[in-house]
N, C-alpha and C positions, 0 to 999 in steps of 0.2 A: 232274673226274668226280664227286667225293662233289658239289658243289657242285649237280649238277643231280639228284644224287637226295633231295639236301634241301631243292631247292626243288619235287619232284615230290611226296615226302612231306608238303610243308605244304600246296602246293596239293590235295592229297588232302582233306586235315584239315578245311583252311578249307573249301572245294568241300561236303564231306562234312557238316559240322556246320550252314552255310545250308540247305543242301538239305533234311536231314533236318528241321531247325526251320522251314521255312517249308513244304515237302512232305510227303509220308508216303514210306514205304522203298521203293515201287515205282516212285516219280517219280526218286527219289534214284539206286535201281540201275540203271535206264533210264539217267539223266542221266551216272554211270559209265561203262558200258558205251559209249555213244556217245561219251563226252569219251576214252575208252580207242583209242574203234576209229577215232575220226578224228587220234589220233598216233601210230598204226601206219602208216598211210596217209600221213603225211607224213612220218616216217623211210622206209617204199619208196620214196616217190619223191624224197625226196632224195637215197639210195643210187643208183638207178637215174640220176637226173640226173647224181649225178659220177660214174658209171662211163661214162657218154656223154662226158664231160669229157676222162676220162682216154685214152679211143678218139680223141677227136678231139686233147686237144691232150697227146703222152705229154711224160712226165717228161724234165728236161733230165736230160740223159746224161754231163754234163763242160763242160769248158771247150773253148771252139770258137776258135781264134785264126786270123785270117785277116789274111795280110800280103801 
């Protein structure tokens, strides 16, 4: 878990410091905002994809022994 918020922090950084040195701060918060709202979007639907998962195929429940 620390692992992906330090790699979200630096990708912030690096992301942040290009942007603003080749852009100006409206290209840069635009470029935020969109790189923010398109990983919102793909944790819903990844959530949503495994709760269809978990409907379709539920958790094993124990040992099944058939003789």
């Amino acid at each position: 878990m620390e692992s992906d918020r330090l790699r979200g922090v630096a990708g912030c950084v690096l992301a942040g410091f290009y942007l603003l040195r080749v852009h100006d701060m409206r290209v840069a918060t635009v470029a935020a905002i969109v790189f923010n709202a398109v990983a919102a979007a793909l944790v819903a639907v990844s959530e949503i994809l495994e709760s269809i998962h978990r409907l379709v195929f539920p958790p094993y429940q124990g040992l099944l022994l058939m003789f």
